[in-house]
C-alpha positions in Angstrom: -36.4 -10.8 13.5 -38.7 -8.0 13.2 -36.7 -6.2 9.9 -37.5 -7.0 6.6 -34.0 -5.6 5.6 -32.6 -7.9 7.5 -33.9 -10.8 7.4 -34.0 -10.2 3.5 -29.5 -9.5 4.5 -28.9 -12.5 6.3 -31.3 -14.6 3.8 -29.8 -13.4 0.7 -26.2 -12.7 1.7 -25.2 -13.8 5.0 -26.7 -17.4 4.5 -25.5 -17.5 0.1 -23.8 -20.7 0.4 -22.9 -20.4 -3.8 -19.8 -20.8 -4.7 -18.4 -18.0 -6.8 -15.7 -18.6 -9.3 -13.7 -15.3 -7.9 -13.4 -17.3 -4.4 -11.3 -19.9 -6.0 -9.2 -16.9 -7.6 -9.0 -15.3 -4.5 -7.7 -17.7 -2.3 -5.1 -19.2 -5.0 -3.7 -15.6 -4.4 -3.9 -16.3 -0.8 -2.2 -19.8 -0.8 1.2 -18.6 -3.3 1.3 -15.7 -0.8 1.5 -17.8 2.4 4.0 -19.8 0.7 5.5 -16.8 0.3 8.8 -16.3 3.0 10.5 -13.1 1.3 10.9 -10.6 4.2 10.1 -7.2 3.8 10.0 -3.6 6.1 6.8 -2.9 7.6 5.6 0.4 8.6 2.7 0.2 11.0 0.8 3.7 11.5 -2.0 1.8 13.3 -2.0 0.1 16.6 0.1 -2.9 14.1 -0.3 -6.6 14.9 -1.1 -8.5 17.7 1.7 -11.5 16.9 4.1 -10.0 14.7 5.7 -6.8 16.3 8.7 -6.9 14.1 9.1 -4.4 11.3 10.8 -6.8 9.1 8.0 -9.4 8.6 7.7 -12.5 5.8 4.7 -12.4 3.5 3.6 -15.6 4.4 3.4 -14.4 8.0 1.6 -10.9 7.1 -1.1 -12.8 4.9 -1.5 -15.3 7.8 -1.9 -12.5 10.5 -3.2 -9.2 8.7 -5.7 -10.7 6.3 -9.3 -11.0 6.1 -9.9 -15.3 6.6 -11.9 -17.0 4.0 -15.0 -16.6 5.5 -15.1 -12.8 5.9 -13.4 -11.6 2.5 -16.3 -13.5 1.0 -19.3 -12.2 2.8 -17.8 -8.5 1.8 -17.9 -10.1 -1.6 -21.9 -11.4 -1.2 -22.5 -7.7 0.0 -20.9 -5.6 -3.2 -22.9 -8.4 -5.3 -25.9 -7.9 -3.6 -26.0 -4.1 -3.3 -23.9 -3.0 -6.2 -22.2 0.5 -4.5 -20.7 1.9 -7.5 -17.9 3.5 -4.9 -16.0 1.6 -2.7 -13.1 2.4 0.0 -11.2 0.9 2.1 -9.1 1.8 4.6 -6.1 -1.0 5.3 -5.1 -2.7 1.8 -2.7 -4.7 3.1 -1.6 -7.3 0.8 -4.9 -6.5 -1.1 -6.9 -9.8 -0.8 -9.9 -8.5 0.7 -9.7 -5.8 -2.0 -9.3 -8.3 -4.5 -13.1 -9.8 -3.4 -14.6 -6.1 -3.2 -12.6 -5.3 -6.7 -14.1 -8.4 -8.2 -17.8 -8.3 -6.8 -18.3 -5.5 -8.8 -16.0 -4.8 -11.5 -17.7 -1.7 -12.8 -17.2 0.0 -9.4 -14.7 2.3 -8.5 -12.4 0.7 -5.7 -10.3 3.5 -3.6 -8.3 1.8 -1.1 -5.8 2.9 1.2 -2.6 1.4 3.0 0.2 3.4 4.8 3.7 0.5 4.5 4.9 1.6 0.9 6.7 -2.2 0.8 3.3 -3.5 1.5 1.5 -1.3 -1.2 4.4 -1.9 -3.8 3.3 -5.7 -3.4 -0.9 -5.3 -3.4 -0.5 -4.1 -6.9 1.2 -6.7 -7.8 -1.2 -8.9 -6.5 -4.5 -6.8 -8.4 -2.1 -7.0 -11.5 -1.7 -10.8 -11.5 -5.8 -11.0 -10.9 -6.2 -8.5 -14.4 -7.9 -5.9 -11.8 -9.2 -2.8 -13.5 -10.7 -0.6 -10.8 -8.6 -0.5 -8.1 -6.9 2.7 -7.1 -4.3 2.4 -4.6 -3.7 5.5 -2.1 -0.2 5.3 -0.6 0.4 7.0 3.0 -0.7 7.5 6.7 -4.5 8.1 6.6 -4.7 11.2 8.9 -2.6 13.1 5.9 -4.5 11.3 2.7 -7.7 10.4 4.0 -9.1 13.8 3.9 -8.4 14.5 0.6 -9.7 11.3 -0.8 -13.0 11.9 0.5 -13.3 15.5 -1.2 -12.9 13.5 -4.6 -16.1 11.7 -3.1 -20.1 12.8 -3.6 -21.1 10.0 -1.7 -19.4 6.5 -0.5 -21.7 3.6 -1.0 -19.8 1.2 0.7 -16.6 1.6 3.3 -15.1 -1.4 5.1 -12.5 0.5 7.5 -9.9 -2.1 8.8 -6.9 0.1 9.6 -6.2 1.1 12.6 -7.3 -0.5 15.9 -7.5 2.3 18.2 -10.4 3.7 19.6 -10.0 7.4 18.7 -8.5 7.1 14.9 -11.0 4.7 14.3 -14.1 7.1 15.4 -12.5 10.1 13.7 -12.5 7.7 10.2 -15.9 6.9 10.7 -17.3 10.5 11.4 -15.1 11.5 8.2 -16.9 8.4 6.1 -20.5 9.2 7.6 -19.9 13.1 5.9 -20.4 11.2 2.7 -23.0 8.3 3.2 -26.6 7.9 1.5 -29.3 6.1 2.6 -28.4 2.9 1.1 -24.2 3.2 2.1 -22.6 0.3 4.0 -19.9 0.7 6.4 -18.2 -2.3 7.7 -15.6 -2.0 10.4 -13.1 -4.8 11.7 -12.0 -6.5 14.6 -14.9 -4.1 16.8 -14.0 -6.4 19.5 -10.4 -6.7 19.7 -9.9 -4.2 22.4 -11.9 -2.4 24.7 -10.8 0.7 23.2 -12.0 -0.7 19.9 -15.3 -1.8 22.1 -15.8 1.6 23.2 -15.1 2.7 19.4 -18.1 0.3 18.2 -20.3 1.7 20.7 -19.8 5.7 19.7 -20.3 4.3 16.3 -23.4 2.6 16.7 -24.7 5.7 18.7 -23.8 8.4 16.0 -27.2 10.1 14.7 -26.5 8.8 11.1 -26.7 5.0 11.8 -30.3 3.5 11.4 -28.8 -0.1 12.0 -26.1 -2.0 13.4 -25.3 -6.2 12.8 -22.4 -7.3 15.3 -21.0 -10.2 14.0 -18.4 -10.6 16.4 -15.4 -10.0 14.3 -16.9 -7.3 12.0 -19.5 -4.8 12.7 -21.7 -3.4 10.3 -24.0 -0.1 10.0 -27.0 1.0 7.9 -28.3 4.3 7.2 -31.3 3.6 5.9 -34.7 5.9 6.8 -37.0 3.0 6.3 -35.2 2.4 10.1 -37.5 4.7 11.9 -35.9 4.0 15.1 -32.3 2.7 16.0 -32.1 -1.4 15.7 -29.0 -3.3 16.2 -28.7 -7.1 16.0 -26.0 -9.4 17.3 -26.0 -12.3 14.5 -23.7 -15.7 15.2 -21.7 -16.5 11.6 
């Protein structure tokens, strides 16, 4: 590990074994929501769900099969604690527990996330409202009609974790739209960069773009850096 950066990442944030009080929060959300067995309409603009490919899907299943496990909602947490972005987005809300840890991590941040299923939105903020959530702003709609003008109320993005859609070309075009806004210290974290080859070759282009300094594959999330102290491209496969 030649990188100071990141070995100073995967010392300080990858490896935090603490136990912060807003996991317990968290995950009591997650738990009364997979007890949850109210159906609702699901509309998928993505490439949708890998188990589930009914509209009308419970909540219990949706938390069980669209969200972020444990273990990955709380290293997004470690990394807003750790690099305080004062502007975060995401793109996939879902049923906003993910949110919930990047919402929490920083509370003085602004939180922009997107989701396209207005049954599924109508429920997040339900969720951030039973958690006292503050600065959250939920965007309802497909993101190739809302996600350019959200990033025009942008300067910059300090952190992005883009988790919705799992195609190879939306999720590119997202990225490049992202990368318009980043500085040298933004974080962009994308999911699932293995879960199909077009979502491999998606990863790859992304890695390649002239912006990224850094890449950390950790299997089931991918993340960049943009940061000139990177004088040449690195990129680091990292078991967690």
């Amino acid at each position: 590990m030649h990188s100071p950066f990141i070995f100073d990442f995967m010392s300080r944030v990858l490896n935090d074994k603490q136990l912060y009080p807003a996991y317990e929060k968290v995950e009591e959300l997650r738990h009364r929501l997979l007890r949850n067995k109210e159906k609702i309409e699901v509309e998928d603009f993505g490439a949708g769900s890998s188990i589930d490919k009914s509209d009308r899907r419970t909540i219990s299943s949706i938390t069980k099969n669209a969200a972020k496990p444990e273990k990955y909602g709380q290293l997004l947490y470690r990394m807003i604690k750790y690099y305080r972005p004062e502007t975060i987005l995401e793109l996939g809300t879902s049923l906003g527990i993910t949110t919930s840890y990047l919402a929490l991590a920083n509370q003085e941040a602004e939180v922009t996330t997107m989701e396209g299923s207005p049954s599924v939105v109508s429920i997040a903020k339900k969720n951030f409202t039973s958690l006292g959530l503050k600065n959250v702003n939920i965007v309802e709609g497909d993101f190739d009609s809302t996600l350019s003008g959200v990033m025009s109320k942008f300067s910059s993005i300090g952190f992005a974790f883009l988790d919705g859609n799992h195609r190879e070309e939306p999720t590119v075009h997202y990225f490049k739209q992202v990368a318009g806004k980043i500085s040298n210290d933004s974080i962009v974290v994308l999911d699932d960069i293995h879960w199909s080859a077009g979502m491999e070759a998606a990863w790859q282009t992304i890695k390649n773009h002239s912006s990224v300094k850094c890449s950390v594959d950790l299997f089931f999330i991918g993340i960049v850096f943009f940061r000139e102290e990177f004088h040449e491209k690195q990129h680091f496969s990292i078991r967690f």
